[in-house]
C-alpha positions as CSV (number, residue, x, y, z in Angstrom):
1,X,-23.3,22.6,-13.3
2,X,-23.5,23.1,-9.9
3,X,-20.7,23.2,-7.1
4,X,-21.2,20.3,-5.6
5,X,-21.8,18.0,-8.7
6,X,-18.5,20.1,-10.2
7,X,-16.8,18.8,-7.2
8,X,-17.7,15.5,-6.5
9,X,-16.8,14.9,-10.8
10,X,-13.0,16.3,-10.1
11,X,-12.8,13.9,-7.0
12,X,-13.3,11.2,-9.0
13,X,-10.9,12.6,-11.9
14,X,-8.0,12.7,-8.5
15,X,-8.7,9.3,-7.4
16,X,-9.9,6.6,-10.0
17,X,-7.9,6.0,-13.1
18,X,-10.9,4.1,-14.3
19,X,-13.1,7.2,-14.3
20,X,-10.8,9.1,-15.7
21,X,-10.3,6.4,-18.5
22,X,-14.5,6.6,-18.9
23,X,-14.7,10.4,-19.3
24,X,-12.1,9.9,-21.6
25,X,-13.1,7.0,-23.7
26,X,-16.9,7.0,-23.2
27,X,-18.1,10.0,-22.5
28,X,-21.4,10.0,-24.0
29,X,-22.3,7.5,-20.6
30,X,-20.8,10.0,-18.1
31,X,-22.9,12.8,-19.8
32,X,-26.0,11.0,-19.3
33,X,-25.4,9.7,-15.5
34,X,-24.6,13.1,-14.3
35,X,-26.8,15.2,-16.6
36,X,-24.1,17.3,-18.1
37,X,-24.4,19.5,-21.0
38,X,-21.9,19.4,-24.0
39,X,-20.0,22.5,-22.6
40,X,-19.7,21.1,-19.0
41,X,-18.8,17.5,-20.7
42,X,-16.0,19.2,-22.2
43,X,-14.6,21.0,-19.1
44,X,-14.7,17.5,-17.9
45,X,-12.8,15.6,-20.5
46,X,-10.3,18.8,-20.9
47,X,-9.7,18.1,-16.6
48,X,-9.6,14.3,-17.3
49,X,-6.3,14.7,-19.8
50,X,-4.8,17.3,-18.2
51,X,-5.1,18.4,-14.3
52,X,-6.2,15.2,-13.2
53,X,-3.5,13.0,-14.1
54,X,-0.9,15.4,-12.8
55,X,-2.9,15.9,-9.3
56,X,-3.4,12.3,-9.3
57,X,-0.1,11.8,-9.3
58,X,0.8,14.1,-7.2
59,X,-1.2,12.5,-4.5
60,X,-0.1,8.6,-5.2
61,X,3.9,10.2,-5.0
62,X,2.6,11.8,-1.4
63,X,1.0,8.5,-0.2
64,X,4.4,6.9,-1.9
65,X,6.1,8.9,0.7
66,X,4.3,7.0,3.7
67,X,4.1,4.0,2.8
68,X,8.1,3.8,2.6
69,X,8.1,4.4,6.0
70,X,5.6,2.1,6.8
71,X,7.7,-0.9,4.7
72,X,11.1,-0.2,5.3
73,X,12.5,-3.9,4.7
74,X,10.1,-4.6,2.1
75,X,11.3,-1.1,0.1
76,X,14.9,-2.0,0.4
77,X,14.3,-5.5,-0.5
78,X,12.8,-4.2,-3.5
79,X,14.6,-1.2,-4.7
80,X,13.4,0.8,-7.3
81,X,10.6,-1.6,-8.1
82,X,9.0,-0.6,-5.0
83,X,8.1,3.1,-6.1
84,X,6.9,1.7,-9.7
85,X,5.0,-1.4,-8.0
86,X,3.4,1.4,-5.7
87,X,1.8,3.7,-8.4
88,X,0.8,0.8,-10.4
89,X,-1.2,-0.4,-7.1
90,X,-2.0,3.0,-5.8
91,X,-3.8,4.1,-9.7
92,X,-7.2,3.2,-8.9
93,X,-7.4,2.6,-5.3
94,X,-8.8,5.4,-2.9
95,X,-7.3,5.6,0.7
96,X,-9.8,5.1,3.4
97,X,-10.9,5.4,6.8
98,X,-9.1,7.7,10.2
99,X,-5.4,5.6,9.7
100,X,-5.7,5.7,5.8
101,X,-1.8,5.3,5.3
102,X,-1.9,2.4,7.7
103,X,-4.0,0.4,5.5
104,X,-2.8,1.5,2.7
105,X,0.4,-0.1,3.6
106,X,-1.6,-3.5,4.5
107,X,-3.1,-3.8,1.2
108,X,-0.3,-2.6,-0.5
109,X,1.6,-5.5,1.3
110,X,-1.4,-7.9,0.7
111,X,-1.1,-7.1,-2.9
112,X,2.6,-7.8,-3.5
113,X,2.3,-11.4,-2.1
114,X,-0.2,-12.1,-4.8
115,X,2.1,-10.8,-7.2
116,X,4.9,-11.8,-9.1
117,X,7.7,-9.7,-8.1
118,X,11.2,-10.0,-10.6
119,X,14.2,-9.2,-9.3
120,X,13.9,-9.7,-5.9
121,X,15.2,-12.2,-3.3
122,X,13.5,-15.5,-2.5
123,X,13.1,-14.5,1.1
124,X,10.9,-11.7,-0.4
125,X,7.7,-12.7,0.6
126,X,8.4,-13.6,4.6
127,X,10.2,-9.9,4.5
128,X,6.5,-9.0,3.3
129,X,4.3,-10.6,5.5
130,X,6.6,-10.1,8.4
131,X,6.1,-6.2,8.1
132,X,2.5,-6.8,7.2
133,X,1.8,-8.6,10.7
134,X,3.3,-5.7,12.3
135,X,1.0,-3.2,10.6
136,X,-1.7,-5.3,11.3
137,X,-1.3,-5.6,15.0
138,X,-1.4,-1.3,14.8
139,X,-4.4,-1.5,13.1
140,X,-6.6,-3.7,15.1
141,X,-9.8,-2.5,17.0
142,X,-9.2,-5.5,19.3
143,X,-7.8,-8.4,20.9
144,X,-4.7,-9.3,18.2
145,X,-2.6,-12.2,18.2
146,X,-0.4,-13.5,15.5
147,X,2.8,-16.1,16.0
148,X,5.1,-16.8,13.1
149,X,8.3,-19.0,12.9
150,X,11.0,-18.2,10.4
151,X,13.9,-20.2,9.7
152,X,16.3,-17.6,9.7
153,X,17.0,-14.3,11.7
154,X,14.6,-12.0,10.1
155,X,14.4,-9.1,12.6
156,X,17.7,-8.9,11.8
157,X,17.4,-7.4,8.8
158,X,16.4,-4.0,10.6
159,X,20.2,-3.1,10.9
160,X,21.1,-3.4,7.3
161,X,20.2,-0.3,5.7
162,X,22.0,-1.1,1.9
163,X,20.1,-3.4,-0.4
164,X,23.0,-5.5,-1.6
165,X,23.8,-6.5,1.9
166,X,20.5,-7.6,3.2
167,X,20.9,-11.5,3.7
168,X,18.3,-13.7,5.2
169,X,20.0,-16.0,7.8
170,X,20.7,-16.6,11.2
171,X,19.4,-19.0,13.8
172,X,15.7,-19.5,13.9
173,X,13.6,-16.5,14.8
174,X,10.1,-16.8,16.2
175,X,8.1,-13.9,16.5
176,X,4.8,-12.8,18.2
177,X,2.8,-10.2,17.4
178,X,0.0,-8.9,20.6
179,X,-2.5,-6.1,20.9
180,X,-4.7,-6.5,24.2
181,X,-7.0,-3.9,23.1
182,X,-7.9,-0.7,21.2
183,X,-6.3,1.2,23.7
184,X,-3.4,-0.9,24.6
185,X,0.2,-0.6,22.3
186,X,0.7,-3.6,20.1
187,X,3.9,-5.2,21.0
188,X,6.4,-7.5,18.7
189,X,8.3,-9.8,20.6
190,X,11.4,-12.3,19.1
191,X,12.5,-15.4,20.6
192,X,15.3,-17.7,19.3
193,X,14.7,-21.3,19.5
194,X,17.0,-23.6,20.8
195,X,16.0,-26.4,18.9
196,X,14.8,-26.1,15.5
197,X,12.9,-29.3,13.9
198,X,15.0,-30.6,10.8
C-alpha cells in the first residue's frame, strides 16, 4: 500500500465512526474499494479496533474542550450531559472549514434543539439558541441581523457560574444580534422593555 492511500485510510479510521464500523463489520467491501490485499486489510482492521478509537477519542475530548468555551450557559445548564451529549454528536462528524470550532459549536447547538434533552430546565432551549445567535453572528461572511425577545432576563444568566442557581427570570430582555460585514465585529446588544404584551 502506498503512503498516501495508507494515510488517507487512517484519516478516515480518526474521523468517521461509521468507517470504522465498515472496516470492522464489512470488510470484504473496503478491500475491494481501495484495492487492498489481505495483509494490508488486516493492518486496517487491527488500526480500526485499536488506535483509532483511542485517537478518535482523543480528538472529540480536544474539540470537547472548545466547544465548552464556546457554550458556556448551555454547558452549565446541562451539566454532565453536555460532555456525553458532545461525543455522542461529535462520533461521526468531521470539523470543517478556517473557524472549525466555531461551527462546530453551531451545529452542536443546532443539534441539541432537535433533541430531547432529560434532566434539564424548561428554559433549556432559549439558553440554546440564545448562544447559538451569538455564534452565528461571529461566523457570518456578511451583513447579519437577528432580533429575539425573551420573556425573562436571559443575559443574566452570564453571572451565575453554579448550575443549581441558574434561574430564568427577570423583566423582559430583548436582544439584537448585528455584523455590518466580514470585517466589522459582531455586536450583541440588550434592551429591557418597558411594556411587555400580556
Amino acid at each position: 500500500m502506498d503512503l498516501s492511500l495508507s494515510q488517507k485510510l487512517m484519516a478516515r479510521l480518526f474521523t468517521g465512526a461509521r468507517f470504522r464500523k465498515r472496516v470492522l463489520e464489512d470488510a470484504a467491501s473496503v478491500a475491494e474499494e481501495y484495492h487492498l490485499s489481505a495483509e494490508n486489510l488486516e493492518w486496517l482492521r487491527n488500526c480500526a479496533r485499536e488506535e483509532a478509537r483511542r485517537f478518535a477519542r482523543s480528538l472529540i475530548r480536544k474539540r470537547l474542550g472548545v466547544i465548552v468555551n464556546l457554550l458556556p450557559l448551555t454547558r452549565r445548564s446541562m451539566g454532565k450531559q453536555f460532555g456525553e451529549l458532545f461525543h455522542e454528536f461529535a462520533a461521526d462528524r468531521d470539523t470543517r472549514g478556517v473557524s472549525r470550532h466555531l461551527h462546530d459549536a453551531i451545529d452542536f447547538s443546532g443539534w441539541l434543539l432537535e433533541k430531547h434533552v432529560p434532566s434539564v430546565p424548561d428554559w433549556f432551549q432559549h439558553v440554546v439558541g440564545y448562544e447559538r445567535n451569538w455564534l452565528e453572528a461571529q461566523a457570518a461572511t456578511g451583513w447579519f441581523f437577528r432580533i429575539r425577545i425573551y420573556r425573562h432576563h436571559i443575559s443574566r444568566l452570564h453571572s451565575i457560574h453554579k448550575r443549581e442557581e441558574m434561574k430564568y427570570t427577570g423583566p423582559p430582555n430583548l436582544i439584537i444580534w448585528l455584523r455590518r460585514s466580514a470585517k466589522a465585529e459582531p455586536r450583541e446588544r440588550r434592551y429591557f422593555p418597558r411594556f411587555w404584551p400580556s
